[in-house]
C-alpha positions, 0 to 999 in steps of 0.5 A: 527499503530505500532507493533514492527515498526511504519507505519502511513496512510498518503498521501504520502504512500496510500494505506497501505496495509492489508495482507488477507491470515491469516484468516481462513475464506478468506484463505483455506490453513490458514484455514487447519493450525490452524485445524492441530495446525500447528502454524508454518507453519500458523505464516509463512503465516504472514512473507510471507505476510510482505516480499511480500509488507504488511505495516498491517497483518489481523489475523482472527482465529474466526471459528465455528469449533474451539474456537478462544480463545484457538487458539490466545495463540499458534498462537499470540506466534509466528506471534509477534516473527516473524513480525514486522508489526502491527496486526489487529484483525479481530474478533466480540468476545470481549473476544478474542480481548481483549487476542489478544491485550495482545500479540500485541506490539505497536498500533493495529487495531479492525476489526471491530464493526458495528451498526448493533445491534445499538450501542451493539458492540460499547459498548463492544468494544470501552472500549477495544479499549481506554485501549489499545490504538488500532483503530478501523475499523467501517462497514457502517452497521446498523439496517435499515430494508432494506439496513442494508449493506450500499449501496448507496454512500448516505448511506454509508456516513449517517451511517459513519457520525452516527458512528463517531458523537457515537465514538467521541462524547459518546465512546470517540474515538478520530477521527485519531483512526477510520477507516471507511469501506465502503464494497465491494459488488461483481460486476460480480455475475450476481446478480441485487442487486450489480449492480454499487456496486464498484461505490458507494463503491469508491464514498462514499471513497471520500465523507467520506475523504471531510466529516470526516476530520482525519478518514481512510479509509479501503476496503476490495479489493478481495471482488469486484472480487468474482466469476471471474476467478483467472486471471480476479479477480487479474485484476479486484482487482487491477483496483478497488485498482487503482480507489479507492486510487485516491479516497482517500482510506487509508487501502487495504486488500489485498493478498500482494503476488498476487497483480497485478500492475495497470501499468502493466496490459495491456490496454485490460485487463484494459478496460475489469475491468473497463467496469464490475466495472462502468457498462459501456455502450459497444461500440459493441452490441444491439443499446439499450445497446450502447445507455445507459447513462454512469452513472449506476444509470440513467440506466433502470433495464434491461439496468443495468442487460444486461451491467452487463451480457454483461461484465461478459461474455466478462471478462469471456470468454477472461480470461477463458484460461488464469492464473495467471501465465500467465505474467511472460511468456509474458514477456520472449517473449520480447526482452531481454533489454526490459525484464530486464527493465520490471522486473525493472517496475514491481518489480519482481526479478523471473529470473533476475538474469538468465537474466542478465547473458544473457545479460552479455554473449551478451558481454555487460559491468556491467555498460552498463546494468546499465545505459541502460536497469536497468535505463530505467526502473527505469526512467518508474517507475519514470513516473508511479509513477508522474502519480498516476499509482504506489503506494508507496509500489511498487516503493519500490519493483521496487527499491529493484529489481532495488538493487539486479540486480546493486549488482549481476552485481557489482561482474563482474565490474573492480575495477575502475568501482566498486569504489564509485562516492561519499559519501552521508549521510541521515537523516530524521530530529529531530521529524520525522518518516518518511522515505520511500522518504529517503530511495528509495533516499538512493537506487537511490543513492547507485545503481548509485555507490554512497556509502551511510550512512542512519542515520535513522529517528528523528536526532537530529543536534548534530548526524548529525554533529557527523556522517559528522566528522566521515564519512566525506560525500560530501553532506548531505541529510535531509528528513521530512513529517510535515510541523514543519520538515520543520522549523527542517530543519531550525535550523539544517542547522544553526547548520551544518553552527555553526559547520563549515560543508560546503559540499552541503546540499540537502533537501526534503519532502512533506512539503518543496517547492523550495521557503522556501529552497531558502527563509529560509533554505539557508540563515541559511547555507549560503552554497549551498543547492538544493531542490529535488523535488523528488527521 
């Protein structure tokens, strides 16, 4: 998917993550913007959404108050000149997909067609959809008298599979181009019919992952939380997101800017999210809940409504007094190298800085807090990370603040202590666009005092040898995803060896293994050459 900047659902980045807060459904703020035509300000909610860790903005203006064509003109005008991020268009009006897609550059999302009037929307949308190049979101919804609204693992599969045979087979729609949703029902209304819901919601994302080779799939995570307090429902949405990623979730729509980090969530509260989204049996209470199987769907009527209740009420009673704000607190009660690790962990930057002066007044060395506390949270983020308990974006947004701590710290170094260890140059190889590896490399490195020179992405041998006789490193690095980067890595290292570069050449991506860089890749450099398994 792309908008200015390219961003590709792959497994080394899931979940990309969807920005909610543009919809004037979801987002009462959003909502009271575009009712005032306050465009800036609306289009202001988009960058803020990006900034805080959104690969995707979701734009809704669809309302029953306004019409949504007069409003796309003015609103599309300034969110395409202030993200770079692709757009998904989230409206059941042909007409004002169409005109969205006008304004957006690159690869867009339709969000979203259903076969809820049989195959109506498909044929509106779909030609739409192949004259512009977008994707197309698809809801497990369709004309079944009794569960139209897929709920069941085993139907929402079915109606997956029946999209996808009328997409790929009659509307044309290549597979790579659908995204499956399999809807969110709401665990904690106390409502009968959603009992177990966010089980079958996850395991359908694992069932059409096995069953639809190359489709996505997308959730819409606050859905699951409604009707809990603001505190509990960023828990309980970040668990979900947790669960529903190690089951193979490709798109999250979320709100960036309050999305809590599953590492971070105490194991109580953890406890407490898991217990209302499985229906757990409790460990404490009557003999006939404790007794209940594990498994929601082997559980009576009344043990599944009592379980339920039992874990609203527990979910609700500890999170009563609690906000949303209330982590940042907990926090400055720690101690103080335990606090400015926890700002590492959690990618927070939210009196850092007022920290470290702390902590340099104690009359520590810039490089003390450096390789001590900084460093120690970054090794913990490593950990989280190996353990699935981190995705991608967040390790991200640890590294920046890991960034911005190590150049607030370096105004207070001696110049012996601020000179650069060495000199690195990175590039990720020809035909290969991605990137994230490279980069959070080229962070750790440049943190350690290392200067660094990225090349960026699809460099080709020829600028890769331009960029050593310019820059003169001490080691190269090169990155790629696909397996054909891989052979890339190959014929380039045969190139920087014809070119007489000898500086040590380290290598890594997903495609790589120790034994084809001692296989291949060395002998074609003949020089030393390390895998890096990992950042």
């Amino acid at each position: 998917f792309s908008g200015i900047e390219l961003v590709e659902a792959e497994e080394s980045n899931r979940p990309l993550l969807v920005g909610e807060r543009t919809n004037v459904i979801g987002s009462r703020l959003f909502k009271q913007m575009i009712a005032a035509e306050k465009w800036e300000e609306a289009s202001e909610i988009a960058r803020r959404q990006v900034r805080n860790g959104a690969h995707i903005v979701d734009v809704c203006l669809q309302s029953s108050e306004r019409e949504e064509i007069r409003d796309i003109p003015p609103f599309y005008d300034r969110l395409i000149r202030k993200i770079k991020a692709p757009i998904m268009i989230d409206s059941t009006d042909p007409a004002a997909v169409e005109l969205a897609l006008t304004y957006c550059q690159g690869k867009s999302i339709i969000n979203s067609i259903n076969l809820e009037d049989g195959e109506e929307k498909f044929r509106r949308i779909c030609p739409l959809a192949r004259s512009y190049g977008a994707a197309l979101v698809v809801g497990t919804i369709d004309e079944d008298p009794v569960q139209a609204q897929a709920f069941t693992r085993e139907r929402k599969l079915a109606v997956a599979e029946r999209s996808y045979r009328l997409l790929t087979e009659k509307y044309g729609i290549p597979p790579e181009d659908i995204i499956i949703d399999p809807l969110v029902f709401p665990c904690a209304t106390g409502d009968e019919n959603y009992i177990g819901g966010a089980v079958e919601t996850i395991e359908a994302v694992r069932l059409i992952k096995e069953r639809l080779p190359g489709v996505k799939t997308l959730l819409g995570i606050s859905n699951v939380s409604f009707g809990l307090p603001a505190a509990a429902r960023e828990v309980v949405n970040s668990v979900f997101l947790y669960y529903a990623t190690k089951a193979g979730l490709d798109l999250a729509i979320v709100n960036a800017e309050k999305l809590e980090r599953f590492a971070s969530i105490p194991e109580q509260e953890r406890r407490l999210a898991e217990h209302v989204l499985f229906n757990t049996p409790p460990a404490a209470g009557p003999e006939e809940l404790r007794s209940a199987p594990e498994d929601w769907r082997a559980q009576t009527r009344e043990q599944k409504i009592a379980i339920n209740q039992f874990h609203i009420a527990a979910i609700t009673e500890y999170f009563r007094h609690k906000t949303a704000e209330a982590r940042p607190q907990e926090r400055r009660q720690l101690p103080l190298d335990e606090r400015l690790a926890r700002y590492i962990i959690e990618g927070s930057k939210d009196g850092l800085i007022e920290d470290l002066d702390r902590k340099l007044a104690e009359g520590a060395s810039p490089l003390d807090v450096i390789n001590g506390p900084l460093m120690a949270g970054m090794a913990e983020v490593g950990r989280l990370f190996n353990n699935n308990e981190l995705i991608v974006a967040e390790v991200l947004q640890s590294a920046e603040a890991m960034k911005a701590a190590v150049s607030y710290l370096e105004k207070f170094m001696q110049k012996a202590e601020t000179a650069a260890r060495g000199k690195v140059l990175l590039a990720t190889v020809k035909g290969d666009v991605h990137d994230i590896g490279k980069n959070l490399v080229e962070i750790i490195f440049s943190n350690n005092g290392y200067e660094v020179i990225n090349l960026g992405i699809k460099v080709p041998p020829e600028v890769i040898i331009e960029g050593y006789h310019r820059h003169k490193p001490d080691a190269i690095g090169l990155s790629g995803l696909l397996v054909k980067s891989a052979q890339q890595m190959v014929v380039t290292a045969e190139d920087l060896r014809e070119a007489g570069v000898r500086v040590p050449l380290f290598v890594g991506g997903a495609a790589l293994s120790d034994r084809f860089t001692r296989l291949k890749i060395a002998p074609a450099y003949q020089e030393a050459v390390i895998y890096a398994k990992d950042a």
